[in-house]
Each structure stands twice: as C-alpha cells, then as structure tokens.
C-alpha positions, 0 to 999 in steps of 0.5 A: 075685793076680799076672801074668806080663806087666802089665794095659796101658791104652791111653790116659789119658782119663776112662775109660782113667784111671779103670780104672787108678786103680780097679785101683790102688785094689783089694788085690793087684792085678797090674802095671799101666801107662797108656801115654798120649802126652800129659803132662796129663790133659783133663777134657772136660766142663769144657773149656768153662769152660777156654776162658771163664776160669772155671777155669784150666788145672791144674784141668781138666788136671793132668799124669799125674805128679802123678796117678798118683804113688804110686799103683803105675801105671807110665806110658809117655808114648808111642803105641801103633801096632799090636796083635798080640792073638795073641801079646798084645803091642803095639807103640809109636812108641817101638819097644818091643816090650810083652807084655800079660796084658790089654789095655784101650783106652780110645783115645778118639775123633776128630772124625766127619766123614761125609765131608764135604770141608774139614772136617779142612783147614779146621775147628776142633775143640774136644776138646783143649787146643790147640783151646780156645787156638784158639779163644780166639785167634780170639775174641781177634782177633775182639772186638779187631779187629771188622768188619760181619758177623764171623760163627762157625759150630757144626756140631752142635746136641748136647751139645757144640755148644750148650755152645760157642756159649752160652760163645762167645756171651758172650764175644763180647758181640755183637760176631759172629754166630754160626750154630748149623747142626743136619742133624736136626730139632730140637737135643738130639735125646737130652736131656730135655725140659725141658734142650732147652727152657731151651737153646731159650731160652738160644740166644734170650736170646744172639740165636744163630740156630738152622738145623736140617734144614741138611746141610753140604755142604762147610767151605771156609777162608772159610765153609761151603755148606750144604743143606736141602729145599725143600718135598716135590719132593726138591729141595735149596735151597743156600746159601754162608754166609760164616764167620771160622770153623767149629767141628765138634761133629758127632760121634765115631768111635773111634780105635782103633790097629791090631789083628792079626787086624782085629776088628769095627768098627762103622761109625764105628770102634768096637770091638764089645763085648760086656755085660763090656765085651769085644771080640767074640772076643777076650777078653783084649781091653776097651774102653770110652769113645768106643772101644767100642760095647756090644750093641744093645738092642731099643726100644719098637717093635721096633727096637735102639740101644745099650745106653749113650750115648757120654758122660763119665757112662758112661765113669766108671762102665765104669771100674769094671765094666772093673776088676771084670772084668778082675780076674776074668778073669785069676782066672778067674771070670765076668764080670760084665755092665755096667749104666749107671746114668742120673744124670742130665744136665746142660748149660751154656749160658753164663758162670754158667748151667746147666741140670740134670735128675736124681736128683729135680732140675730145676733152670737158672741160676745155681745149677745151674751151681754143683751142676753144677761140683759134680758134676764135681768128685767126678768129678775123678781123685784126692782130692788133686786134688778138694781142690786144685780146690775150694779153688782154686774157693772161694777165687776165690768159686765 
C-alpha cells in the first residue's frame, strides 16, 4: 500500500501515539508522521504516582526519540495552527506547508472551565509535567513553612480529583486542610459502585472534607467563592473560602487547531464522529481521545449520551479501530464501527492504595494498587520501554 502524501497524526498523547505505533506495526503501511510539539511523551493516568515519588520522570514520560526510533514514524517536533481539509494540507507554527493523504487529531484537551472567572489566571492544573512540578513546590512550601489553617482546594469530585487530593493528602501528612468542592450530588457520579464507596472511605481515613451541591462562582489567587442551595425557596447560601491554593479537575473541552471549512463542535469543543471514528462530513478526517465526541446512544429511558467515555482505556483501544480504518479508507474498503470494550475501572487513593473493578475483580489496598500499575504498564508505549519501567519498578521493590 502506498500514498502520495503521508498519513499525519496530530498530537503525541495516548491516543495520537498509539494509532502511530499501531500503523508502524502493520505491513506495507503508508508514510507516516506525528507532528507533536512537546519532546516527551506523558503517561496521565500514572501522573499522580509522578507527583508523590513513587515513579520518576522517565518512566511516566520517555521522549519521543526513544520511542518512535526505528519504528519508520517521522516526527516533526512543531504545533499545528491551521487545517485546510479542502486542499488536505495543514499548516505549523514552523511555517510549513504539509499535505495529508489522511489526518488524524489526536489533540488532546484543556481545562473546562464553564466560564468561571479566575480560573485560568489563578488555578492550578494537573494534565502536565509543568503542573506536577507546581504542584509539588507548593506542597514543598507548604510542609516547610507551615501555618494555622493552610487550606488546598480540588475542583471536581471525578476520577481525577480524588486521585490528586488522596496522593496530596498523604503528602501533606496533616499539615493542611484540604477541601474537595464537587457542583453535583455525590462524587464519582460514573463509577462503579463499590469504587465510590472505598473512595468514601479513603477521603474519611485522610479527614478530607467533601462539599458536594457546591458551585464555584469565582477562583481568586487568595482562595475561591463558592455557592450552594439553601433549602427549596431558589435562593444560594454564599461562602468565601480561603486557599493557598486551587487546583481545577473539573473537566475537558477539546483542543482542536483551526479547521477550513469550520466543522461541527460540540459544545465543549469536540469534533463530532461518526461509529468509524470520523469527523462528520469529512472523511479524510479521524479523531479520537479528549478531541472527538462519537454518536449518542439512546439510555434506559429514552434519553442519549455518548457512546464512549472520555478516558485513557478508551483512547487506547480507538487507536486501534483508528488505524484499522484508515488503512481501509485509503484502500477503499468499508469502515469498520468502533466498539469500546469496558475492562474495568480502576482508582488510586493514596501512596500504595488503589481500588479496582473489573474482568471478575473487586479488589482495594495495597494490592490493587499493585495489579493497578500492572495494568498500566502493559499500556506503556513500546516493549522496550515496558521492560525498562518494570525492571526499574522491581528493582526498587515495587
């Protein structure tokens, strides 16, 4: 099989890095090329365990050199600013001019803010290695210099939220309040059952107050203004809490580059795809990961959602269906529909603790932990690397 212009994967992240690896991997394959700005590769789910010490830098986060060498992918260490999917060419910060004979965007996401003021001026991330060594200077400053009522501050009672305030809880070692502010009813509105009630229990054993029903109206660099119903008459009982700081997990909008003609977004940003995995109306185009949102599905009662969370777990196995179906497509066969396969979920909450359900497992403590890093580490990108993080993992008793 061969192609005039090269298959172009924009962005490195899991899903961006795993359809290039996947279509190195299949015989014949066209040329391709990973245009990614950042040198390394970030391995998010086990961000957390980065910020605690439990693993180091290069095992989360191996440079694309290493991974992609020898594996017949051309990487282009630039941004992609704009999309002309008329003439199928794109456009870099670089300047250059590249023509595509497919395209995916495999973009990523950025912080979700709702338009809540202050957020981006005055809150902290977690989806970067510039936002863990942020991080861990403040608890640094914060265990070094402490003072009566040092209080942090978790937007989000997700996935993501109660990872970071279980792992920053234990770093702490008491020394600071920590505050976990949900808007919803309950935390891990998506998780299975027994997962929500050991992570009840996790933020209990850490004394980590939980404030679900609670807006944030406002993140100032001092703290946050919060809101939430006072009884059935309408009205909001408003509180200003004060914070050495705020760390947003409150969710992802897509970060899509420009694209000539505009397709359809929805409303957080993402590009609409269809069962193949391609963007509505242009099928030159596929998108997965925190980019793409796929065709609703209708629920129990009538209503629709989509068809796949937004997770690691799903973005892995799209790289597959991706490089299937672009493979087809440029051989014109039909496409084939991409079907998420539930594995399972599973949760840190603290240094060594985990929790787990999935593939006949329900399982928390210390030992999930460990059949979680497991699981992860079959996920890393490349053998070579697998064997370099897991010899580095026993050799260090993990």
């Amino acid at each position: 099989m061969s192609a005039a212009a090269p298959v172009v994967i924009v962005g490195g992240g899991f899903g961006g890095l795993s359809t290039a690896l996947n279509l190195s991997a299949r015989p014949g394959h066209p040329p391709l090329l990973l245009i990614e700005p950042q040198e390394r590769f970030l391995f998010l789910p086990l961000l957390y365990e980065l910020l605690s010490g439990e693993l180091r830098r290069w095992q989360i986060a191996p440079r694309y050199e290493q991974l992609l060498a020898g594996r017949g992918v051309a990487w282009l260490q630039e941004r992609v600013s704009g999309i002309d999917t008329g003439a199928r060419s794109l456009q870099t910060s670089g300047g250059r001019t590249l023509a595509y004979s497919r395209l995916v965007l495999a973009t990523g996401g950025r912080p979700e803010t709702y338009g809540v003021p202050g957020v981006r001026e005055h809150a902290l991330g977690f989806r970067s290695l510039v936002d863990v060594e942020r991080l861990q200077a403040l608890v640094q400053q914060l265990k070094t210099r402490p003072r009566p009522l040092q209080r942090l501050v978790v937007v989000g009672a997700g996935a993501s939220g109660v990872e970071l305030i279980c792992k920053l809880a234990d770093l702490l070692e008491g020394s600071t309040v920590l505050e976990l502010v949900e808007q919803g009813p309950d935390l891990l509105p998506l998780s299975k059952s027994f997962n929500r009630d050991q992570a009840g229990l996790a933020l209990q054993r850490r004394d980590i107050r939980l404030r679900t029903g609670t807006r944030v109206e406002a993140v100032q660099a001092d703290g946050v203004s919060l809101s939430r119903a006072a009884g059935d008459s309408g009205e909001r009982q408003r509180e200003q809490l004060k914070a050495d700081g705020v760390i947003w997990t409150g969710g992802v909008a897509g970060a899509v580059p420009p694209i000539t003609p505009a397709p359809g977004l929805d409303p957080r940003g993402r590009l609409r795809c269809g069962a193949a995995l391609q963007v509505e109306g242009l099928p030159e185009l596929f998108a997965l990961g925190d980019a793409a949102i796929g065709p609703s599905t209708a629920g129990d009662e009538g209503s629709t959602g989509p068809a796949w969370p937004a997770t690691a777990q799903v973005a892995y196995q799209q790289a597959e269906r991706v490089a299937d179906n672009v493979l087809r497509s440029l051989a014109g066969e039909p496409l084939l529909p991409f079907q998420w396969n539930d594995l399972g979920e599973m949760l840190g909450l603290g240094i060594g603790q985990a929790t787990l359900t999935g593939l006949g497992l329900t399982l928390a403590g210390p030992g999930a932990d460990r059949l979680r890093r497991l699981a992860y580490l079959a996920r890393l990108p490349g053998l070579p690397h697998q064997l370099r993080v897991a010899a580095g993992w026993l050799a260090a008793g993990g």
